[in-house]
C-alpha positions in Angstrom: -53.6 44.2 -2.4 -50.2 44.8 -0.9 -48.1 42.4 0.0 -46.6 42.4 3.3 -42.9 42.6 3.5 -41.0 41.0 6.8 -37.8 42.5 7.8 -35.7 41.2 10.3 -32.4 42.8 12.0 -30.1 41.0 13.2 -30.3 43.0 16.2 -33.4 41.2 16.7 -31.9 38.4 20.0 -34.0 35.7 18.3 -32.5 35.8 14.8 -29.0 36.3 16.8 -30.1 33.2 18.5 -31.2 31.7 15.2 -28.0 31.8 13.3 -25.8 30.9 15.9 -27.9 27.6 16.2 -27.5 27.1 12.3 -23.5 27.9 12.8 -23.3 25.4 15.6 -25.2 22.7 13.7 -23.3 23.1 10.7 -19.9 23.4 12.2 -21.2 20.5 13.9 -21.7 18.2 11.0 -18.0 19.0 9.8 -16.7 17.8 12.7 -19.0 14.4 13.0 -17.4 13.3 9.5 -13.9 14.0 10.0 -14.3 12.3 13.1 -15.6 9.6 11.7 -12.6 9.5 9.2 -10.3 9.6 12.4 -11.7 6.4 13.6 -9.2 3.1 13.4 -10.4 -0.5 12.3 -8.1 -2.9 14.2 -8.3 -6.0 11.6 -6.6 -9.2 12.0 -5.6 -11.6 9.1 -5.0 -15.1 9.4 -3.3 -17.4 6.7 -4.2 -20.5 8.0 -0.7 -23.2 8.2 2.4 -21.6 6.5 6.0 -22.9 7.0 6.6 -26.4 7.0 2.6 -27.1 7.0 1.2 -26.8 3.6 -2.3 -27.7 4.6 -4.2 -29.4 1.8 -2.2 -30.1 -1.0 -3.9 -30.6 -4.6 -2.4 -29.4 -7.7 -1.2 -26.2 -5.3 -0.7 -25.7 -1.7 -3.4 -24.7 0.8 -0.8 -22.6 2.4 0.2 -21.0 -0.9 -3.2 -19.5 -1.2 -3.6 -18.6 2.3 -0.4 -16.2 2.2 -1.1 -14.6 -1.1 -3.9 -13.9 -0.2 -3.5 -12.6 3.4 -0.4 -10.8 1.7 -2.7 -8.7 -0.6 -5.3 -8.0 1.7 -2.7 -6.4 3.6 -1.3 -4.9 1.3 -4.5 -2.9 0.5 -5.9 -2.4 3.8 -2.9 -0.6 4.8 -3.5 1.8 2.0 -6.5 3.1 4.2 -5.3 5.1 7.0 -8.8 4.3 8.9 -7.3 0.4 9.1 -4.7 -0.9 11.4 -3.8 -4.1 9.9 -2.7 -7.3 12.3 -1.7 -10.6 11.7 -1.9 -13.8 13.5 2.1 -14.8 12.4 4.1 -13.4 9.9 4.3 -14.2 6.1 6.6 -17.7 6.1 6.0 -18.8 9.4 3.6 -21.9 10.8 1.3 -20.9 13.2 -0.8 -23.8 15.2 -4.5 -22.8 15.7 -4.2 -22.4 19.1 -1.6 -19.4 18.4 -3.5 -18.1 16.0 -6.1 -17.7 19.0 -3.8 -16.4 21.5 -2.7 -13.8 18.8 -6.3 -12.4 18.4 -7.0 -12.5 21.8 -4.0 -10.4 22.3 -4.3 -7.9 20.0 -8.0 -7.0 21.1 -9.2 -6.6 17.0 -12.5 -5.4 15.7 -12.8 -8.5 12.8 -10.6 -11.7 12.1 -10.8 -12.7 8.8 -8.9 -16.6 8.1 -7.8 -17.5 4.8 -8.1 -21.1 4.0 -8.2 -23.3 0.8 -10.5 -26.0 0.0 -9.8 -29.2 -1.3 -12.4 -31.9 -2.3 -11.9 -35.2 -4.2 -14.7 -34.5 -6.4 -12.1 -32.1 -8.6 -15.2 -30.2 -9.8 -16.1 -28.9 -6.7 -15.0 -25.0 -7.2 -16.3 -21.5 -5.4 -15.4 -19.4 -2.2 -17.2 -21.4 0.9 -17.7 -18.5 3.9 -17.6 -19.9 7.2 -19.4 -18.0 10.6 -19.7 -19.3 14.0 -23.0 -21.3 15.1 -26.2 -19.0 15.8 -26.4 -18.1 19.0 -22.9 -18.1 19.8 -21.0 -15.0 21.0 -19.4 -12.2 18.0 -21.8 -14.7 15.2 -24.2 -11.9 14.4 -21.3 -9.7 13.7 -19.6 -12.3 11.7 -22.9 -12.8 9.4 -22.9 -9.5 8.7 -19.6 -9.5 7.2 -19.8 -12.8 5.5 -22.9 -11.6 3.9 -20.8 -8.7 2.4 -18.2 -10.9 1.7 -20.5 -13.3 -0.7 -21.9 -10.1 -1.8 -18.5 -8.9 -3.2 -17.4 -12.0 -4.9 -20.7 -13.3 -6.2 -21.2 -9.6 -8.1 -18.2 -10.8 -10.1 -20.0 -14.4 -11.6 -18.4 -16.3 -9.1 -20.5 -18.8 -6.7 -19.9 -17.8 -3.0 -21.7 -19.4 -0.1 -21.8 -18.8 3.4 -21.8 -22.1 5.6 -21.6 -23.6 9.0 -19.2 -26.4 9.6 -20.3 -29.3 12.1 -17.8 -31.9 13.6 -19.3 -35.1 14.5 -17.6 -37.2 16.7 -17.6 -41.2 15.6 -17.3 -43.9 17.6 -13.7 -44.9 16.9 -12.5 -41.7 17.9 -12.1 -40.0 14.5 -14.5 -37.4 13.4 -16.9 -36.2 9.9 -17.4 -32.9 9.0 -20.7 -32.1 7.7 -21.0 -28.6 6.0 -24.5 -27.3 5.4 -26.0 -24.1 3.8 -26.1 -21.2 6.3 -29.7 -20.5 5.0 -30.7 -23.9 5.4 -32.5 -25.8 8.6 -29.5 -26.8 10.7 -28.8 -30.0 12.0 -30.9 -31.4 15.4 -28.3 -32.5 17.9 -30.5 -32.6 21.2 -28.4 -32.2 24.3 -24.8 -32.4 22.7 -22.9 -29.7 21.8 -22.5 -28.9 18.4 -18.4 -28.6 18.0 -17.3 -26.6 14.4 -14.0 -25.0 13.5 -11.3 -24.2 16.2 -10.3 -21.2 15.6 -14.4 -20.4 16.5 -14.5 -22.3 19.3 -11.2 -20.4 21.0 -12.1 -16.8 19.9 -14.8 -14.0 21.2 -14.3 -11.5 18.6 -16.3 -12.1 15.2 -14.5 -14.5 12.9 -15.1 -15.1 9.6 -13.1 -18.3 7.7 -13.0 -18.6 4.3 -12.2 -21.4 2.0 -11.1 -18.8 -0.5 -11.0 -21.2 -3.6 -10.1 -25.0 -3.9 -6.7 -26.2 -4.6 -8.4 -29.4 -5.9 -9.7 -27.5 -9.4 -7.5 -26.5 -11.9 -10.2 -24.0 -12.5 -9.9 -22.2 -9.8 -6.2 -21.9 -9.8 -7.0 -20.7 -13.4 -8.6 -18.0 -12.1 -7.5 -17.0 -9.1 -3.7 -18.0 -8.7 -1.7 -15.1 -10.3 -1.1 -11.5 -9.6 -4.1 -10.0 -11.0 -6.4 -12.8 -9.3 -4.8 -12.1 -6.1 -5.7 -7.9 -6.4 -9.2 -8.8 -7.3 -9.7 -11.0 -4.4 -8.6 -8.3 -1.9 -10.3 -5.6 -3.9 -13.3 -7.8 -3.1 -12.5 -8.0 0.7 -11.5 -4.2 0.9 -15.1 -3.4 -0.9 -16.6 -5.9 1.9 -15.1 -4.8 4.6 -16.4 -1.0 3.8 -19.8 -2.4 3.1 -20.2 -3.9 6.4 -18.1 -1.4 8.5 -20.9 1.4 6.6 -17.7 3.7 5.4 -17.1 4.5 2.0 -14.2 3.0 0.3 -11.4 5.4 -0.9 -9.2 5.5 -3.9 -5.3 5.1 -3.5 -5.8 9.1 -4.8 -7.8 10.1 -2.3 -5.5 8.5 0.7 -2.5 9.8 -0.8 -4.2 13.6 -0.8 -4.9 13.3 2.7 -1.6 12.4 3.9 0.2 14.8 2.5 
């Protein structure tokens, strides 16, 4: 039996019409990821106190940790050309909260990530605490997403990082508790009051993230983390977040140098 053989020409209008569809699509694809590739992050870094304000101070300086850290994350994020990098005051200076907010509002940023330290009496307290917003509250989805990635990064590396929310309760002597619970966990009932948590939440719309990024109060976590090489890891870990949530794929300092030149 004889196979059939079907010829086309490329006279034919439909196989014209064919290929220039498959051109178009194709060319079209090119285009959709370098233009992806030409799209800017606007990030803004925070290092909470600086100057004159040391924040907590155990066997280091909250503020110490907030600027290196801040520093390095900068520092690596502005070897991506897809990131503009933005901070809330400049390495050395004090900045008050309500600056800080003023700043963000300002620069009209995609994601704020704050650097703190944490500091407990208990000198075995240790780990990265991730702060969000409170569910429901405007940019909090957005900000779960990225703290997820950011627990993600650091807790691939044995390390124990936990996202949280942070309540204020307000006492009747006019000074205030903070009660910190497990993001995962059933959250606290307050009936008809309003559930108050970190300020530099409350006075910004844009998703926020806050990070205790390790605790000046444990000598094992300045082990760890206080020197150069602790420092790159940390924003390693933040760059490798950041790409996880923002769904782009993280470049080497090879790659970015190829493409500038």
């Amino acid at each position: 039996m004889k196979t059939k053989k079907l010829k086309y020409s490329f006279k034919d209008p439909m196989v014209m019409i064919l290929c220039g569809l498959l051109v178009f699509l194709t060319i079209g694809c090119l285009m959709a990821g370098k233009a992806s590739d030409r799209i800017i992050y606007n990030i803004e870094l925070d290092a909470a106190f600086g100057g004159a304000n040391k924040g907590f101070v155990g066997y280091i300086a909250e503020s110490d940790i907030n600027e290196k850290t801040v520093n390095a994350v900068e520092e690596i994020l502005s070897k991506d050309s897809r990131f503009d990098v933005h901070r809330t005051h400049e390495a050395g200076t004090e900045a008050s909260v309500n600056d800080s907010a003023a700043v963000i509002e300002k620069d009209v940023v995609r994601l704020v990530l704050s650097i703190h330290g944490g500091y407990d009496p208990d000198e075995t307290v240790s780990g990265t605490r991730i702060y969000t917003n409170l569910p429901g509250r405007e940019g909090s989805e957005e900000a779960k997403k990225f703290a997820d990635a950011i627990a993600e990064a650091f807790n691939e590396d044995n390390w124990k990082a936990t996202r949280n929310y942070l309540y204020y309760h307000e006492q009747p002597n006019n000074t205030w508790t903070i009660e910190v619970t497990d993001a995962d966990a059933e959250q606290p009932d307050f009936g008809e009051a309003v559930p108050v948590t970190w300020t530099l939440l409350e006075k910004t719309k844009v998703p926020c993230v806050i990070v205790e990024q390790f605790f000046v109060s444990n000598k094992t976590d300045i082990g760890r983390w206080d020197n150069p090489e602790g420092y790159q890891q940390i924003a390693e870990k933040y760059y490798s977040a950041l790409c996880n949530f923002l769904k782009i794929q993280p470049r080497t300092f090879e790659e970015e140098t190829e493409e500038n030149q």
